[in-house]
Backbone bond lengths (Angstrom), bond angles and torsions (degrees), N, CA, C in turn:
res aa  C-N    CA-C-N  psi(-1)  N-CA   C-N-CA  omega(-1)  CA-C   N-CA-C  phi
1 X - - - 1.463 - - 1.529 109.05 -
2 X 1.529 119.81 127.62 1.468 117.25 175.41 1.162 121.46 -83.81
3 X 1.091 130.31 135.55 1.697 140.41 -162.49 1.378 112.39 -77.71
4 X 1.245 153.34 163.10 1.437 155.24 -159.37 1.716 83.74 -137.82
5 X 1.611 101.23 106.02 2.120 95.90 173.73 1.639 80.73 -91.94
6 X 1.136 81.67 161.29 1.602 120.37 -178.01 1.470 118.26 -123.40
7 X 1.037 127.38 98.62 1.801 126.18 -165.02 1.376 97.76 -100.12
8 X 1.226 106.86 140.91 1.604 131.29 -145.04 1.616 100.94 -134.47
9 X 1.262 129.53 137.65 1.264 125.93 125.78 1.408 157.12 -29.88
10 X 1.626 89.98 -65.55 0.689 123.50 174.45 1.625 134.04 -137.89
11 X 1.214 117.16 173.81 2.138 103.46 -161.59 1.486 105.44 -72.83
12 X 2.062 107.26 -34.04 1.335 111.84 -152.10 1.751 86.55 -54.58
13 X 1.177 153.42 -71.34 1.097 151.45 -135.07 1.425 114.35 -71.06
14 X 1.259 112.00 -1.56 1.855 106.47 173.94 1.457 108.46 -76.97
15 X 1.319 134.15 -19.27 1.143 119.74 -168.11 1.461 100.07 -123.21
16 X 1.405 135.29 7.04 1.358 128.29 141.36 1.628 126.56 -60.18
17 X 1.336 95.37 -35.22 1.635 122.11 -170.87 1.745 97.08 -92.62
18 X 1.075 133.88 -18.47 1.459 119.67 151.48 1.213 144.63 -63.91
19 X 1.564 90.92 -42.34 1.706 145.62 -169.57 1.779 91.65 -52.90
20 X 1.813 100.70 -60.43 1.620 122.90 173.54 1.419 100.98 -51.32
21 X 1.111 121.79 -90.71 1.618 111.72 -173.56 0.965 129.75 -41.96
22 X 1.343 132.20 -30.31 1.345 134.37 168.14 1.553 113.59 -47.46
23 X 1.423 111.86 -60.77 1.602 135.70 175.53 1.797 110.43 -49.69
24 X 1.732 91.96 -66.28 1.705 100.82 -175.45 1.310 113.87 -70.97
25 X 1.526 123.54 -55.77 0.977 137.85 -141.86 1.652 124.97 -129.91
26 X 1.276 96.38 52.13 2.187 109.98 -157.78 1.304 90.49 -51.04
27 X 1.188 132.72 147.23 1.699 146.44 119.64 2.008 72.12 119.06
28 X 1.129 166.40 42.01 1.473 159.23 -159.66 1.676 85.34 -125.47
29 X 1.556 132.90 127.47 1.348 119.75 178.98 1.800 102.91 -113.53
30 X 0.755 78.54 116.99 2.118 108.37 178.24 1.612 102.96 -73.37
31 X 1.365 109.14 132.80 1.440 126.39 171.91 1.319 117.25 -115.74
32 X 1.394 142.09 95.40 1.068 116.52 -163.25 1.704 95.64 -109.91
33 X 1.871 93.74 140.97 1.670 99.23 161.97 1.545 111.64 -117.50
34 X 1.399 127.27 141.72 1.370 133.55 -166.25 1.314 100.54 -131.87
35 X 1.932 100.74 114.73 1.431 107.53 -176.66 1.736 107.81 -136.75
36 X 1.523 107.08 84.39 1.492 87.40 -175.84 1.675 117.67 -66.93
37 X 0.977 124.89 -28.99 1.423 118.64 -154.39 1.797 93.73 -74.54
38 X 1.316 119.31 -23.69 1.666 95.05 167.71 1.861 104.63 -49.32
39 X 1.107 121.75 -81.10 1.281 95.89 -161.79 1.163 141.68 -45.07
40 X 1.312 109.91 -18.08 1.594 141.19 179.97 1.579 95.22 -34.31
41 X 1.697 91.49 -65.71 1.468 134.01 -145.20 2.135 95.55 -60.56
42 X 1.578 81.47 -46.11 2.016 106.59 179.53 1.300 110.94 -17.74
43 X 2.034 82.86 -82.04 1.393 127.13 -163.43 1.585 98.11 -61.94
44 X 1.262 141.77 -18.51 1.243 138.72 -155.17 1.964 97.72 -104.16
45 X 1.421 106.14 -60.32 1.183 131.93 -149.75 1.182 112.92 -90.38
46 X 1.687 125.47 -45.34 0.978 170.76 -166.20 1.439 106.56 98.25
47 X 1.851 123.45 -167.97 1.011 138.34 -174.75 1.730 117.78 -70.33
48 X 0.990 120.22 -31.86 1.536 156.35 161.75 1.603 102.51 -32.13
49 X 1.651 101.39 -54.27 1.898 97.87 -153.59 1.765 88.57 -88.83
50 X 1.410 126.42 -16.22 1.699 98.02 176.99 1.269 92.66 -89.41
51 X 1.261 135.53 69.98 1.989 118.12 142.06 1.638 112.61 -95.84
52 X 1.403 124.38 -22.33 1.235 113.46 177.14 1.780 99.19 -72.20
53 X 1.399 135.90 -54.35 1.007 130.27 -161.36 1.671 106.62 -60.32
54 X 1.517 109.48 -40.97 1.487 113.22 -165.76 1.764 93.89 -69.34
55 X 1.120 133.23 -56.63 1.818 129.59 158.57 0.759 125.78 -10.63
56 X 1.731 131.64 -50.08 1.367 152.83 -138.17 2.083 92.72 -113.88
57 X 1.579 110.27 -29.07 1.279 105.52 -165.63 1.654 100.42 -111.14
58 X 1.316 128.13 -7.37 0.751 127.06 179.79 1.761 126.03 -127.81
59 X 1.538 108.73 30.47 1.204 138.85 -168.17 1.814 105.50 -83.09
60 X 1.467 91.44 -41.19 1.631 113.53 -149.10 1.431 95.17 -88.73
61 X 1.381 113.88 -14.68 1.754 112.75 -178.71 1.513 126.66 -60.95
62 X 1.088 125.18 121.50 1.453 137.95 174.43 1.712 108.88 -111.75
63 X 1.503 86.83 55.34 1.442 87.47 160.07 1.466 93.86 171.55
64 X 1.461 117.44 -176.32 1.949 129.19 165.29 1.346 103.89 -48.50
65 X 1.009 106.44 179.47 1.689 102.37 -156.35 2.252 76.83 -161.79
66 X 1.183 119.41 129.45 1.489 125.47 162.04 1.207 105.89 -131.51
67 X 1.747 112.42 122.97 1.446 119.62 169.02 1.540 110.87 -107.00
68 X 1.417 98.82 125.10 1.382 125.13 -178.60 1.466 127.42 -88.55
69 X 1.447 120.13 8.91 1.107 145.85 135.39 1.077 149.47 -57.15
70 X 1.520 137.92 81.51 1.245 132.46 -154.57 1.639 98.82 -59.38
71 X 1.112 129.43 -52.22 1.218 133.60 -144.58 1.419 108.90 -65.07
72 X 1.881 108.64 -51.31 1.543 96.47 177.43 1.702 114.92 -105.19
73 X 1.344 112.53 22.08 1.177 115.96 -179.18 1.237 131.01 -56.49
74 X 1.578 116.07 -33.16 1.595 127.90 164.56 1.503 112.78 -50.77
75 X 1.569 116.42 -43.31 1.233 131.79 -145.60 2.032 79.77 -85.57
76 X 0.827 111.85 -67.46 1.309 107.86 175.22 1.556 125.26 -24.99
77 X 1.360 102.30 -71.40 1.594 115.43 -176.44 1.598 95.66 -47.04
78 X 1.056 130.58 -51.12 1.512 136.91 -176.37 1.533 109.13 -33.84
79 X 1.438 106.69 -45.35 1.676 107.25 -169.72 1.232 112.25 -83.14
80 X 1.373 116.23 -5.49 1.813 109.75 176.09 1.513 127.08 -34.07
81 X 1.185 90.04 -40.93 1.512 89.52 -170.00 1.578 125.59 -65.74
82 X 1.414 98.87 -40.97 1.597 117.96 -179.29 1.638 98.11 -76.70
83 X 1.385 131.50 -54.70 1.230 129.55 173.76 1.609 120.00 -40.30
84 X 1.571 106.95 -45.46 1.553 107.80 169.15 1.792 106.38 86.45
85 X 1.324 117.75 20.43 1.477 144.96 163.43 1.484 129.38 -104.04
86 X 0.969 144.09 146.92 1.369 123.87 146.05 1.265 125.29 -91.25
87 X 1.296 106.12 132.77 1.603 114.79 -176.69 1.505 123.43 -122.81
88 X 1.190 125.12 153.40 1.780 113.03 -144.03 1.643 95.94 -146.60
89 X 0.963 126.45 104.39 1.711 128.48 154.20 1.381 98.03 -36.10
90 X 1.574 117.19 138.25 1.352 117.43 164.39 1.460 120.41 -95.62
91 X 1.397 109.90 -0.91 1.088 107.74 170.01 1.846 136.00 -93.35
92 X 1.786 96.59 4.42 1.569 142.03 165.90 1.281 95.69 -28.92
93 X 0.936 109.60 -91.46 1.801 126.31 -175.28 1.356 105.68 -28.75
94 X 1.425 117.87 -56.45 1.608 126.74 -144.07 1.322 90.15 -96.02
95 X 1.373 136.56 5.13 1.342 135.91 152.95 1.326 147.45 -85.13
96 X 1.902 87.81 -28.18 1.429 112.75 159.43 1.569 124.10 -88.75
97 X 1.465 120.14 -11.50 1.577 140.72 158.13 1.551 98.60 -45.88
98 X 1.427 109.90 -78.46 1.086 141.66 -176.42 1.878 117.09 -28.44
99 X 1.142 109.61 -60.63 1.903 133.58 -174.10 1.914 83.20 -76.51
100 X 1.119 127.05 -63.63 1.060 100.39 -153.76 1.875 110.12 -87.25
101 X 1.459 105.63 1.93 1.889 119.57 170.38 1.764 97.61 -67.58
102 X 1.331 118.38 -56.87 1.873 101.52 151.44 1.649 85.29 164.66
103 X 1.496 114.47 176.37 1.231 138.58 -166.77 1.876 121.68 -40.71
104 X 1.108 101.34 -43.51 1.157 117.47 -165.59 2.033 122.19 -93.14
105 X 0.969 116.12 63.28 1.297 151.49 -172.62 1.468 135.42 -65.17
106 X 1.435 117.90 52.89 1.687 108.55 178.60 1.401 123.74 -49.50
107 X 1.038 125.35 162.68 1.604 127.55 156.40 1.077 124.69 -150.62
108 X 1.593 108.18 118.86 1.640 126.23 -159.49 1.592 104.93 -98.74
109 X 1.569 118.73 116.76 1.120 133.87 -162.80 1.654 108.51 -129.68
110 X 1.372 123.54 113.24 1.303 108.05 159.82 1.223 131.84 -72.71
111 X 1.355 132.95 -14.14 1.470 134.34 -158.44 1.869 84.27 -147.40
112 X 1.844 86.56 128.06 1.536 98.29 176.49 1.229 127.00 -77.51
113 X 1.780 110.75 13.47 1.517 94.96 160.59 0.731 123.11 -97.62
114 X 1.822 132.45 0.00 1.518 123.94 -163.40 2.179 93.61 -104.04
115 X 1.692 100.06 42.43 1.407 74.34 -167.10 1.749 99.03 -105.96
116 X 1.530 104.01 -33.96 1.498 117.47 -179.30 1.745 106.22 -61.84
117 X 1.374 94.37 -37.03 1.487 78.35 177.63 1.099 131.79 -88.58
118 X 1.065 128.99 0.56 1.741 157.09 172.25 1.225 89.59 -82.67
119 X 1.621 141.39 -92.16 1.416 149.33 -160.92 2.089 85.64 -30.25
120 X 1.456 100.34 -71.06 2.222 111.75 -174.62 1.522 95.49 -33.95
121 X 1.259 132.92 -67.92 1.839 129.16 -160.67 1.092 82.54 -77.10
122 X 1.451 171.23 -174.54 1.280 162.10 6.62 1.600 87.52 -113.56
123 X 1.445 116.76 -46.02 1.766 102.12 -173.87 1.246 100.91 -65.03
124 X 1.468 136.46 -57.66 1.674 156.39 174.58 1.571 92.72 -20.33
125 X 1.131 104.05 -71.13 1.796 112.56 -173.65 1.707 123.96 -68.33
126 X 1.568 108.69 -9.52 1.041 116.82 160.98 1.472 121.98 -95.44
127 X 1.109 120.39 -1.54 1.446 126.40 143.95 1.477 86.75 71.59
128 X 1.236 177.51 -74.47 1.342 173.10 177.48 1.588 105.06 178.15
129 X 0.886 109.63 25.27 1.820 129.29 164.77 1.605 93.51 -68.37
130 X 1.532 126.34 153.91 1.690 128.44 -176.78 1.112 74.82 -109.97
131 X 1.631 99.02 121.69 1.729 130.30 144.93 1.209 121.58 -104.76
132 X 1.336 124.95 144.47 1.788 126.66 158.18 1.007 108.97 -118.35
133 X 1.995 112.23 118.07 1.354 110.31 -159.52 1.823 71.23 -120.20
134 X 1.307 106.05 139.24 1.500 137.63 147.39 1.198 123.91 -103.12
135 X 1.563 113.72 138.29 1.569 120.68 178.59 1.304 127.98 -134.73
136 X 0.970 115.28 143.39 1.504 113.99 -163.77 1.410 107.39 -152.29
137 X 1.811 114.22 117.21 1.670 137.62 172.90 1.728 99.74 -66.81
138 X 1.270 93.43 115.37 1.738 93.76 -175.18 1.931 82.78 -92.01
139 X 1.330 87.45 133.43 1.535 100.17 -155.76 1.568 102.61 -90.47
140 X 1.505 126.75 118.19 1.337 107.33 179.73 1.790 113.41 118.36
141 X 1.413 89.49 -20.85 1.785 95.21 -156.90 2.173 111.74 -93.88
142 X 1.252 88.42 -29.66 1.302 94.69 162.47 1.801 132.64 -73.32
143 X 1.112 103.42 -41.21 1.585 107.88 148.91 1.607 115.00 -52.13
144 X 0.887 108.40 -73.05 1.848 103.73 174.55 1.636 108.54 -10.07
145 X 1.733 87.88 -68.81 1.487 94.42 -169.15 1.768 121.35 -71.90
146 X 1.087 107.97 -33.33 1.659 116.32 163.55 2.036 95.73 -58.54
147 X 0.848 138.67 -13.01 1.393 135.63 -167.09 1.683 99.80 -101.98
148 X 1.614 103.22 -22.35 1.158 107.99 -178.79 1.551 121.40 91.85
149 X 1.487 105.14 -1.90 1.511 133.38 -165.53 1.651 94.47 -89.60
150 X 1.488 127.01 65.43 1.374 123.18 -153.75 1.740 85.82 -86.16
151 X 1.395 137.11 -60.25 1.041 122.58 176.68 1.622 116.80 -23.46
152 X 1.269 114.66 -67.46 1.462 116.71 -160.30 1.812 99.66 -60.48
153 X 1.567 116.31 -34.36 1.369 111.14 173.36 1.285 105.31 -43.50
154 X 1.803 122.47 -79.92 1.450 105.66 165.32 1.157 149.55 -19.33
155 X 0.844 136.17 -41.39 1.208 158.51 175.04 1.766 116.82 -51.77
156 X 1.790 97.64 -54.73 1.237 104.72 164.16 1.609 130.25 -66.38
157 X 1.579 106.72 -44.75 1.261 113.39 162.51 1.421 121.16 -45.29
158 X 1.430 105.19 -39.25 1.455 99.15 -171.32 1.299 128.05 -73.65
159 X 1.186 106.60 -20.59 1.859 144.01 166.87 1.446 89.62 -53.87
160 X 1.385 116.48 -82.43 1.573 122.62 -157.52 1.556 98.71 -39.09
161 X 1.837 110.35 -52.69 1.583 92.86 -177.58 1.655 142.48 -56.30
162 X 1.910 84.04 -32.62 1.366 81.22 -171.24 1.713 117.55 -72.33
163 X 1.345 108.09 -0.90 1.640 111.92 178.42 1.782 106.24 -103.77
164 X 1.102 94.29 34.20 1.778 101.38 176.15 1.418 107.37 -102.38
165 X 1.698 103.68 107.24 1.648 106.59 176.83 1.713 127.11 -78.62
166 X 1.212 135.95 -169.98 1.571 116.74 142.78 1.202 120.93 43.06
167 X 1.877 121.75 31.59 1.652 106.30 174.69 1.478 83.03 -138.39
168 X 1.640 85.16 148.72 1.597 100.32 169.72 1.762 111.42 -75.80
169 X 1.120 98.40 -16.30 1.719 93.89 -169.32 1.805 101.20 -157.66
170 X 1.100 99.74 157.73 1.761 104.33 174.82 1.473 113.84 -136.63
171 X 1.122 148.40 119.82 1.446 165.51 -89.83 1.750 96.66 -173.38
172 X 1.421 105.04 88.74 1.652 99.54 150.57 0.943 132.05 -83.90
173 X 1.327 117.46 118.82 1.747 117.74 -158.74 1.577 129.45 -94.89
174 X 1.501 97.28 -4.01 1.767 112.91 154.16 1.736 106.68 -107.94
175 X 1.831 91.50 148.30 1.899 93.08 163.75 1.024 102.86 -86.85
176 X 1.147 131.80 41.40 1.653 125.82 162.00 1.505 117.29 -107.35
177 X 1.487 105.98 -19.05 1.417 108.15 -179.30 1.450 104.08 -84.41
178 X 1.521 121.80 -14.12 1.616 115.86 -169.94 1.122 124.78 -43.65
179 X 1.030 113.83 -35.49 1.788 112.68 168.55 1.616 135.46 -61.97
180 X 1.414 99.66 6.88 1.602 121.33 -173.36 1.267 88.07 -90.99
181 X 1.696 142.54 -36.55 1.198 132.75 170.48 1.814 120.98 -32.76
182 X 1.247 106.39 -26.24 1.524 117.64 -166.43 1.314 100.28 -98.86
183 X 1.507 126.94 22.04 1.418 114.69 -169.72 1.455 91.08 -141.35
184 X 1.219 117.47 -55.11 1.381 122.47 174.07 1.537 112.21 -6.52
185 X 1.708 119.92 153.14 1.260 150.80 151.40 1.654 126.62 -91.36
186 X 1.038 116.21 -46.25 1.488 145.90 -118.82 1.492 81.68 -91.62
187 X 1.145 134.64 136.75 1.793 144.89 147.63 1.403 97.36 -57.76
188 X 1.157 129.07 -49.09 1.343 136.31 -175.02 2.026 106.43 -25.90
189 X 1.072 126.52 128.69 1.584 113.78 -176.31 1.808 97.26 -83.30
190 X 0.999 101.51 131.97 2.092 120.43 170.92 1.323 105.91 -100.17
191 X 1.049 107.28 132.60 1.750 119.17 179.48 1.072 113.67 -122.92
192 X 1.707 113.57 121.17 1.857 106.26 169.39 1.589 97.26 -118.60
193 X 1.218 90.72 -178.73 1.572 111.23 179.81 1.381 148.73 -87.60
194 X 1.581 72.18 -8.15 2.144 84.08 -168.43 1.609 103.89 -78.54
195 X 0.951 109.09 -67.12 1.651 97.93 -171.04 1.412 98.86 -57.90
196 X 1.313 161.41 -92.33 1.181 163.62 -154.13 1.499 95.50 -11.00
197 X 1.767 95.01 -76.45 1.526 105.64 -175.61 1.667 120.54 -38.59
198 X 1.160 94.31 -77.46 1.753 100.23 161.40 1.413 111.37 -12.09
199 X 1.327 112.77 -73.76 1.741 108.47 -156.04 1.862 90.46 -86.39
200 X 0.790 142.43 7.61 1.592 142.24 157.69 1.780 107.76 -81.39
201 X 1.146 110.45 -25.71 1.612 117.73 -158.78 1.572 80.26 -75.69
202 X 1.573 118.66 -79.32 0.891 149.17 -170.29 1.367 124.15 -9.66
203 X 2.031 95.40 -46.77 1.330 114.48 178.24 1.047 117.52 -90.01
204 X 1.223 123.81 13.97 1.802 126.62 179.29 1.406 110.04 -68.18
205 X 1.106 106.22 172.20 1.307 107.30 -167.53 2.283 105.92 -74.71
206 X 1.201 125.48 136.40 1.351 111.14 174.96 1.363 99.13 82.17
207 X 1.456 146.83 -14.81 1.346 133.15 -173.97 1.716 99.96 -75.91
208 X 1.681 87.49 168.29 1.925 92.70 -170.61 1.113 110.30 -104.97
């Protein structure tokens, strides 16, 4: 059975993304690769300058390949072709949830690189349908979590939502904020990525 790797940021997400298969997807075999300094590289460079590294790390794959990174996830999907894999933004799904939940669209981002490319897949997935995508750096919340203080990250996110006016839907655009779902107020529907992604990965072509 071929394994579905999962390219990571960061560690916290290997055992959310197990946590999922275990629940969704019993006997599904998970690969995880953990690369912080791509985002490092993101947030610094932009999304653009990791394609030689993401090439170089994702050459060797014999199987689907899911990046769990909002930030360089576009940049990824891009190399499929030359790689000779399929490779899937996990945040794909939760974009197309999103366009068709209705027009009017925030997106709550802690780190300003995952924002351009979030704003790019939400137009992509709106296919020339009129969207109004709003965005907003929940200010404060990414340190938390670099502090390791992942609760208090939540916490903030969850704040940002509940003061979200006028949207049909609200779009967390890292799987790191997913746990702000459990804090939330808001009627407003919140969308993350991990499970979506997950059970999209899954179905790729060759996944286990």
């Amino acid at each position: 059975m071929t394994a579905l790797t999962l390219l990571h940021t960061s560690q916290v997400h290997v055992p959310v993304f197990d946590a999922l298969r275990d629940r969704n997807h019993p006997g599904a075999v998970l690969r995880h690769l953990v690369v912080p300094e791509l985002l490092d590289r993101a947030r610094a460079e932009g999304p653009g300058a990791v394609a030689p590294a993401l090439r170089e790390l994702l050459a060797g794959s014999d199987g689907p390949v899911l990046v769990t990174c909002s930030s360089i996830g576009g940049t990824a999907e891009g190399l499929a072709p030359e790689i000779g894999v399929p490779v899937l933004r996990a945040d794909r799904p939760m974009a197309a949830a999103a366009v068709r939940t209705g027009p009017r669209i925030v997106v709550l981002a802690t780190v300003e690189s995952t924002i351009a490319p979030t704003r790019e897949l939400l137009a992509e997935e709106a296919a020339g349908r009129p969207v109004e995508i709003r965005t907003h750096l929940v200010a404060g919340a990414w340190e938390r979590f670099e502090a390791g203080d992942v609760a208090g990250n939540h916490r903030l996110v969850a704040e940002a939502a509940d003061a979200v006016t006028d949207a049909d839907v609200i779009v967390l655009a890292q799987g790191s904020m997913a746990g702000a779902t459990e804090l939330v107020t808001t009627r407003t529907p919140v969308l993350t990525s991990q499970a979506s992604g997950l059970a999209a990965g899954l179905g790729l072509p060759g996944a286990g």
